[in-house]
C-alpha positions as CSV (number, residue, x, y, z in Angstrom):
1,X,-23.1,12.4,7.0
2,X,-22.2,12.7,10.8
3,X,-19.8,9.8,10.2
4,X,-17.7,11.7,7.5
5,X,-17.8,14.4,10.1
6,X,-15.7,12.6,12.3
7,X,-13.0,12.0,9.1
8,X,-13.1,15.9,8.6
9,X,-14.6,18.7,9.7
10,X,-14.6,20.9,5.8
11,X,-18.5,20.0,4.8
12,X,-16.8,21.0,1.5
13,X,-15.8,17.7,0.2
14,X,-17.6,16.0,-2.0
15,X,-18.0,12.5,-2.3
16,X,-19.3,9.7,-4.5
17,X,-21.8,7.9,-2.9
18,X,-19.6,4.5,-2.9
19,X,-16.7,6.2,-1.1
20,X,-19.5,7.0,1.4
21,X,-20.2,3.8,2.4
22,X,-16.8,2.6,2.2
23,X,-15.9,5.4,4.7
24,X,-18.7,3.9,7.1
25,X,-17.5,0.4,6.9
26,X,-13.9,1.5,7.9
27,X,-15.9,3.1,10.9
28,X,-17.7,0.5,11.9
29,X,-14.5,-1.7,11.7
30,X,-13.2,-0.2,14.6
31,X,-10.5,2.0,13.4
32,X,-9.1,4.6,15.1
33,X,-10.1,8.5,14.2
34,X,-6.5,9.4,13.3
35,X,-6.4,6.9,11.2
36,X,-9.5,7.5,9.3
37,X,-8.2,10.9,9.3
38,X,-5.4,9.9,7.4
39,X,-7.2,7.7,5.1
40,X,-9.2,10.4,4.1
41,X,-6.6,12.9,3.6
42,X,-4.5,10.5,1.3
43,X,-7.3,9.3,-0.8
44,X,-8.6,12.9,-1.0
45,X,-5.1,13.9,-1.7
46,X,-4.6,11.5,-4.6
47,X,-8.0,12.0,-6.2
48,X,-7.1,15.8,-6.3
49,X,-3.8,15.0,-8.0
50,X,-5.8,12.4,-10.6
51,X,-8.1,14.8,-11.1
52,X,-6.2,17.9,-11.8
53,X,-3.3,16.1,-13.6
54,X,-5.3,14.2,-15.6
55,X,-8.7,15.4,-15.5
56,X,-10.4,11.8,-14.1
57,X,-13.1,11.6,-11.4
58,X,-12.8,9.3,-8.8
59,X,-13.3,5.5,-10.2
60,X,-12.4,2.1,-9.4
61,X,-10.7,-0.1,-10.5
62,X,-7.4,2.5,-10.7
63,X,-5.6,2.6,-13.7
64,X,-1.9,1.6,-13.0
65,X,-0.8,4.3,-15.1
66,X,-2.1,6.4,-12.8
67,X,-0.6,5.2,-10.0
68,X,2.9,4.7,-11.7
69,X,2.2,8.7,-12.8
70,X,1.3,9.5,-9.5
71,X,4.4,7.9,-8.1
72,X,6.9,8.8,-10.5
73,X,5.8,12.3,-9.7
74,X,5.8,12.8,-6.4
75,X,9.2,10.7,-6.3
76,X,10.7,13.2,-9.1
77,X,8.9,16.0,-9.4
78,X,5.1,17.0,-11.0
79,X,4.3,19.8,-13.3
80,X,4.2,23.1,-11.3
81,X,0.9,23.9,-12.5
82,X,-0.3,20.7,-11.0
83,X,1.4,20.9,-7.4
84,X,0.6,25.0,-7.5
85,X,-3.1,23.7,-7.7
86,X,-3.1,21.3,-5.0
87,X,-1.1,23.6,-2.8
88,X,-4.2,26.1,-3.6
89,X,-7.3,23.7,-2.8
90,X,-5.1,23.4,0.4
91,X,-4.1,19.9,-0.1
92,X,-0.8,20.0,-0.4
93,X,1.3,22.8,2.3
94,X,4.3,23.9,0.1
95,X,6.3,22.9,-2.8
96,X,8.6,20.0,-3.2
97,X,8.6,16.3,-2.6
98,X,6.9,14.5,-0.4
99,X,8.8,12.5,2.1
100,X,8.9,8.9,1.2
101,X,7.2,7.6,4.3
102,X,4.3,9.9,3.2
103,X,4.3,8.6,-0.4
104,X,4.6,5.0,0.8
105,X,1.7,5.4,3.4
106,X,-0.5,7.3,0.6
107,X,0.3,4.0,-1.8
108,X,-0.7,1.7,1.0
109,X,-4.1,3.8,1.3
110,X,-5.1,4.0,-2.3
111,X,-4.3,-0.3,-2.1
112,X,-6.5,-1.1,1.1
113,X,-8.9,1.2,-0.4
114,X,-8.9,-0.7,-3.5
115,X,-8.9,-4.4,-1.6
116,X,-11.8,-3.1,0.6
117,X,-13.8,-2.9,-2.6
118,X,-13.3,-6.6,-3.7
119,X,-11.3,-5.5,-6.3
120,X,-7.0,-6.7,-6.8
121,X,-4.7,-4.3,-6.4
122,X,-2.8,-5.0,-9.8
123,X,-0.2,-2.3,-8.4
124,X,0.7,-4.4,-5.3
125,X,3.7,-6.3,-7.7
126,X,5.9,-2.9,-7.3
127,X,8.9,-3.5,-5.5
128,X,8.6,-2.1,-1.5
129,X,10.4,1.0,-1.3
């Protein structure tokens, strides 16, 4: 675990044992901590939403419809019981949109993340925003 350490310091967070080890390739790949940190927040971030809007663990590959949900959501607006949730486990600050660079870099995460586990990312077809 002392390499998710470096990603965050909560020993709260649970993962599965696959995002483990993806999490210790991206190490050893040379990126930099910020960037892991970031990684980590925005998959952490989506799972949370995926989980509590839909009640789905974490599991690849991801299901456009959630991704389209998750978009369409955080571009419009998602239930309040949802956001009031996330803004409670801490993962989200404060109610309201997202800024669109943040939804756009969170979209490029969840994709990489999906590439860097052999798999397509059927959601890469969207137009760039």
């Amino acid at each position: 675990m002392k390499e998710l350490q470096l990603v965050t310091q909560s020993s709260d967070i649970v993962l599965p044992e696959e995002t483990k080890e993806q999490m210790r390739s991206i190490l050893i790949s040379g990126i930099s901590k910020n960037t892991l940190k970031s990684y980590h927040k925005d998959l952490h971030y989506f799972w949370s939403y995926i989980k509590i809007r839909l009640g789905k663990e974490e599991s690849y590959p991801i299901e456009v419809s959630d991704v389209l949900m998750f978009l369409t959501e955080h571009f419009t607006k998602m239930p309040d019981h949802v956001e009031d949730e996330l803004i409670k486990l801490g993962v989200k600050r404060k109610k309201g949109p997202l800024k669109h660079a943040t939804i756009k870099r969170r979209l490029f995460t969840i994709s990489a993340f999906h590439t860097k586990q052999g798999l397509l990312p059927t959601f890469m077809v969207w137009p760039v925003f």
